[in-house]
C-alpha positions in Angstrom: 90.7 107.7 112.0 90.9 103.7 112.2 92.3 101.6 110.2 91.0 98.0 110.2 93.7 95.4 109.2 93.0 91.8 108.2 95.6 89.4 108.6 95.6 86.4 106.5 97.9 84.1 107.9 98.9 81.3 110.3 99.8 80.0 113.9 102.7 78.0 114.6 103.4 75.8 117.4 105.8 77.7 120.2 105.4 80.7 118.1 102.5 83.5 118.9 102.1 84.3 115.3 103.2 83.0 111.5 105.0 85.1 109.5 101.7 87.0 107.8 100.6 87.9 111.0 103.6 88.4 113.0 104.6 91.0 110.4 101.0 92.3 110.0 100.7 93.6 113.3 103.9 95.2 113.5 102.7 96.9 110.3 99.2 98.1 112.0 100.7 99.3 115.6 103.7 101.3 113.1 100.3 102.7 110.8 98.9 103.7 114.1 101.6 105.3 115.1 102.9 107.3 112.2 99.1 108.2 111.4 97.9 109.2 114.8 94.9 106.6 115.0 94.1 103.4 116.3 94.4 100.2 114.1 92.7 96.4 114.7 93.4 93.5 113.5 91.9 90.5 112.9 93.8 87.3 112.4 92.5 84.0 110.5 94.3 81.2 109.4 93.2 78.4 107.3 89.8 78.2 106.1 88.8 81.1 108.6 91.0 83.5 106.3 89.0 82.8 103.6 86.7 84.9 105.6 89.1 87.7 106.3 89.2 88.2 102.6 85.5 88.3 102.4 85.4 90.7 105.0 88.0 92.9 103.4 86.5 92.6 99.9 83.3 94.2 100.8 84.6 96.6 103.1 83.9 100.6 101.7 86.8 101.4 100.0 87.9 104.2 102.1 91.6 103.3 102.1 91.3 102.7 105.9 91.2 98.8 105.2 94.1 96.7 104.4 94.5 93.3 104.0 98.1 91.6 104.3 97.7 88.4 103.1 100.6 86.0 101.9 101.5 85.7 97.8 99.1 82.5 97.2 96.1 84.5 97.6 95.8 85.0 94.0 95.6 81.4 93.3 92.1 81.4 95.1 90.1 81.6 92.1 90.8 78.8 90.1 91.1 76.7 93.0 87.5 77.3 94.2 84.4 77.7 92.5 82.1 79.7 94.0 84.3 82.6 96.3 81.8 86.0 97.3 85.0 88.2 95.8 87.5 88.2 93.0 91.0 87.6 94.3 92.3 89.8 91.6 89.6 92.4 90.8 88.4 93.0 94.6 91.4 94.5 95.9 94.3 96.8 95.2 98.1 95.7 96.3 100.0 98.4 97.7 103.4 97.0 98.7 105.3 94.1 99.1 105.7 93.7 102.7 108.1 90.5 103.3 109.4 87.5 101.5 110.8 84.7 103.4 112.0 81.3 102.1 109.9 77.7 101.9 112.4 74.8 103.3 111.5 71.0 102.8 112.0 69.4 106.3 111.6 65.5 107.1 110.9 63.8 110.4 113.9 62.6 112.4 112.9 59.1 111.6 113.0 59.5 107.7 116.4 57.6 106.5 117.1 59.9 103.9 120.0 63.0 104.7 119.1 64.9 101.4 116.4 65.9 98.5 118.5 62.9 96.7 117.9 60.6 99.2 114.4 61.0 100.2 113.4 61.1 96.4 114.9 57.5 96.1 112.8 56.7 99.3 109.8 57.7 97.8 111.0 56.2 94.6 111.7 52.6 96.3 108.5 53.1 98.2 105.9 54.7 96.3 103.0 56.3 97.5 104.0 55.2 101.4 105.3 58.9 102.5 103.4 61.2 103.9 103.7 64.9 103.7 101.5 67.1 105.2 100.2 70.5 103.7 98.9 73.9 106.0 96.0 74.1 103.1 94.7 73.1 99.7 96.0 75.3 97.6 98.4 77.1 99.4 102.1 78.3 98.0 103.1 75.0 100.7 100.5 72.8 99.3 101.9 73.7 95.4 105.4 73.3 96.5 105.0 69.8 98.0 102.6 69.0 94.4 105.2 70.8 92.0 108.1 68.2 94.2 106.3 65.2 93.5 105.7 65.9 89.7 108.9 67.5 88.9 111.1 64.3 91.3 108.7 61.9 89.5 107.9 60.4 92.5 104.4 59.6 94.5 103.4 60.4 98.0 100.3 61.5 100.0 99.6 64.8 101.0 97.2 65.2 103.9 95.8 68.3 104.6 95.2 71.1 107.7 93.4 73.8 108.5 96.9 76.1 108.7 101.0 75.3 109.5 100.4 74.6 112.8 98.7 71.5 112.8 100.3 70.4 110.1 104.1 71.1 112.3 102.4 69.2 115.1 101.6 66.0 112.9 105.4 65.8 111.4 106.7 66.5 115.1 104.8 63.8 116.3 105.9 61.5 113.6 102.2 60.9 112.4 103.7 62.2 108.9 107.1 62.1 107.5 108.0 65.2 105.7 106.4 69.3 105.2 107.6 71.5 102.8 107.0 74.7 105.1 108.1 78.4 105.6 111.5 78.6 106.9 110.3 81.2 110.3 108.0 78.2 111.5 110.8 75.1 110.5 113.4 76.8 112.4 112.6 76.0 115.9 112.8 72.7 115.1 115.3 72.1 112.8 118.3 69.8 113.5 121.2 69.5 111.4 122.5 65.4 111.0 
C-alpha cells in the first residue's frame, strides 16, 4: 500500500516548512506508520499548489490520496475562472488537522506601536503603506483586504508567490507591514 500525500502549503525563511507542510508530513510518516506502508509527499507553495490540487483532484479515488491543504482552498473558485477541478465538488474533507492564529506584524521602522496607531498612519498617509500578501486570494491576502475596508483606510498590497518571499520583503524593509500566520511571524517578532 502507498499513500500519496499532497501538501499545499508554504516555505518560510529560517524555517524548513510552513505550517501546512510541516504538519502534513508529520501526518504522512504517522499514516505510514500506523498503516504499514510507505507515504510521499509532494510539497507546492504558491501558484505551484495550484498544481498539487490538480494532481489530487484527478487522482483515482482509491482513498490512498490525501490532500492537506490550508482552509482558503475553498475560496479558489470564485477567485479564478477557469480551474481543471471544483474546489468543493472534487474532493472529500476528512478531518481538521490544525488551526493556528493570523497576526498583523509591521516593520521595525513603522512609527505606529498598535492596530490604533498604524490605522491613523495609513489614515494621515493614504495609499503610501505597503503590505505584502503570500498570494491572491489567500486567507492572508483576505485578512490584509477585510483590514483595509473594515479600518477605512487605503494601502497597497503587493503580491508573492508564498509567505516566504513576502517575510523576506517586510524583513528587508522593502514593505512595511504583513498580516501573516503566527508559526512563520514568530521568529521575528520583537516586542517595543
Amino acid at each position: 500500500m502507498h499513500i500519496r500525500v499532497s501538501l499545499c502549503g508554504s516555505s518560510f525563511p529560517g524555517r524548513r516548512a510552513g505550517a501546512t507542510t510541516s504538519s502534513g508530513r508529520q501526518i504522512a510518516a504517522k499514516l505510514s506508520e500506523r498503516l504499514v506502508s510507505r507515504s510521499s509527499w509532494t510539497t507546492a507553495a504558491g501558484r505551484e499548489a495550484s498544481s498539487a490540487r490538480k494532481a489530487a483532484a484527478k487522482a483515482d479515488p482509491d482513498g490512498y490520496t490525501l490532500m492537506i491543504a490550508a482552509a482558503h482552498h475553498t475560496v479558489y473558485a470564485p477567485l479564478h475562472d477557469k480551474l481543471p477541478f471544483d474546489p468543493i465538488k472534487s474532493f472529500t474533507p476528512v478531518a481538521r488537522v490544525g488551526s493556528g492564529p493570523n497576526v498583523l506584524i509591521v516593520h521595525p521602522s513603522v512609527r505606529a506601536n498598535s492596530v490604533k496607531e498604524l490605522i491613523a498612519l495609513a489614515k494621515a498617509k493614504p495609499g503610501q503603506l505597503i503590505f505584502v500578501s503570500s498570494g491572491v486570494g489567500g486567507s492572508l491576502h483576505m485578512g490584509a483586504e477585510l483590514f483595509k475596508i473594515t479600518a477605512d483606510i487605503d494601502y497597497k498590497i503587493v503580491q508573492f508567490k508564498g509567505g516566504g518571499p513576502a517575510m523576506i520583503d517586510l524583513l528587508g524593509g522593502h514593505s512595511q507591514a504583513f498580516i501573516c500566520s503566527l508559526i512563520a511571524a514568530q521568529p521575528h517578532i520583537k516586542v517595543r
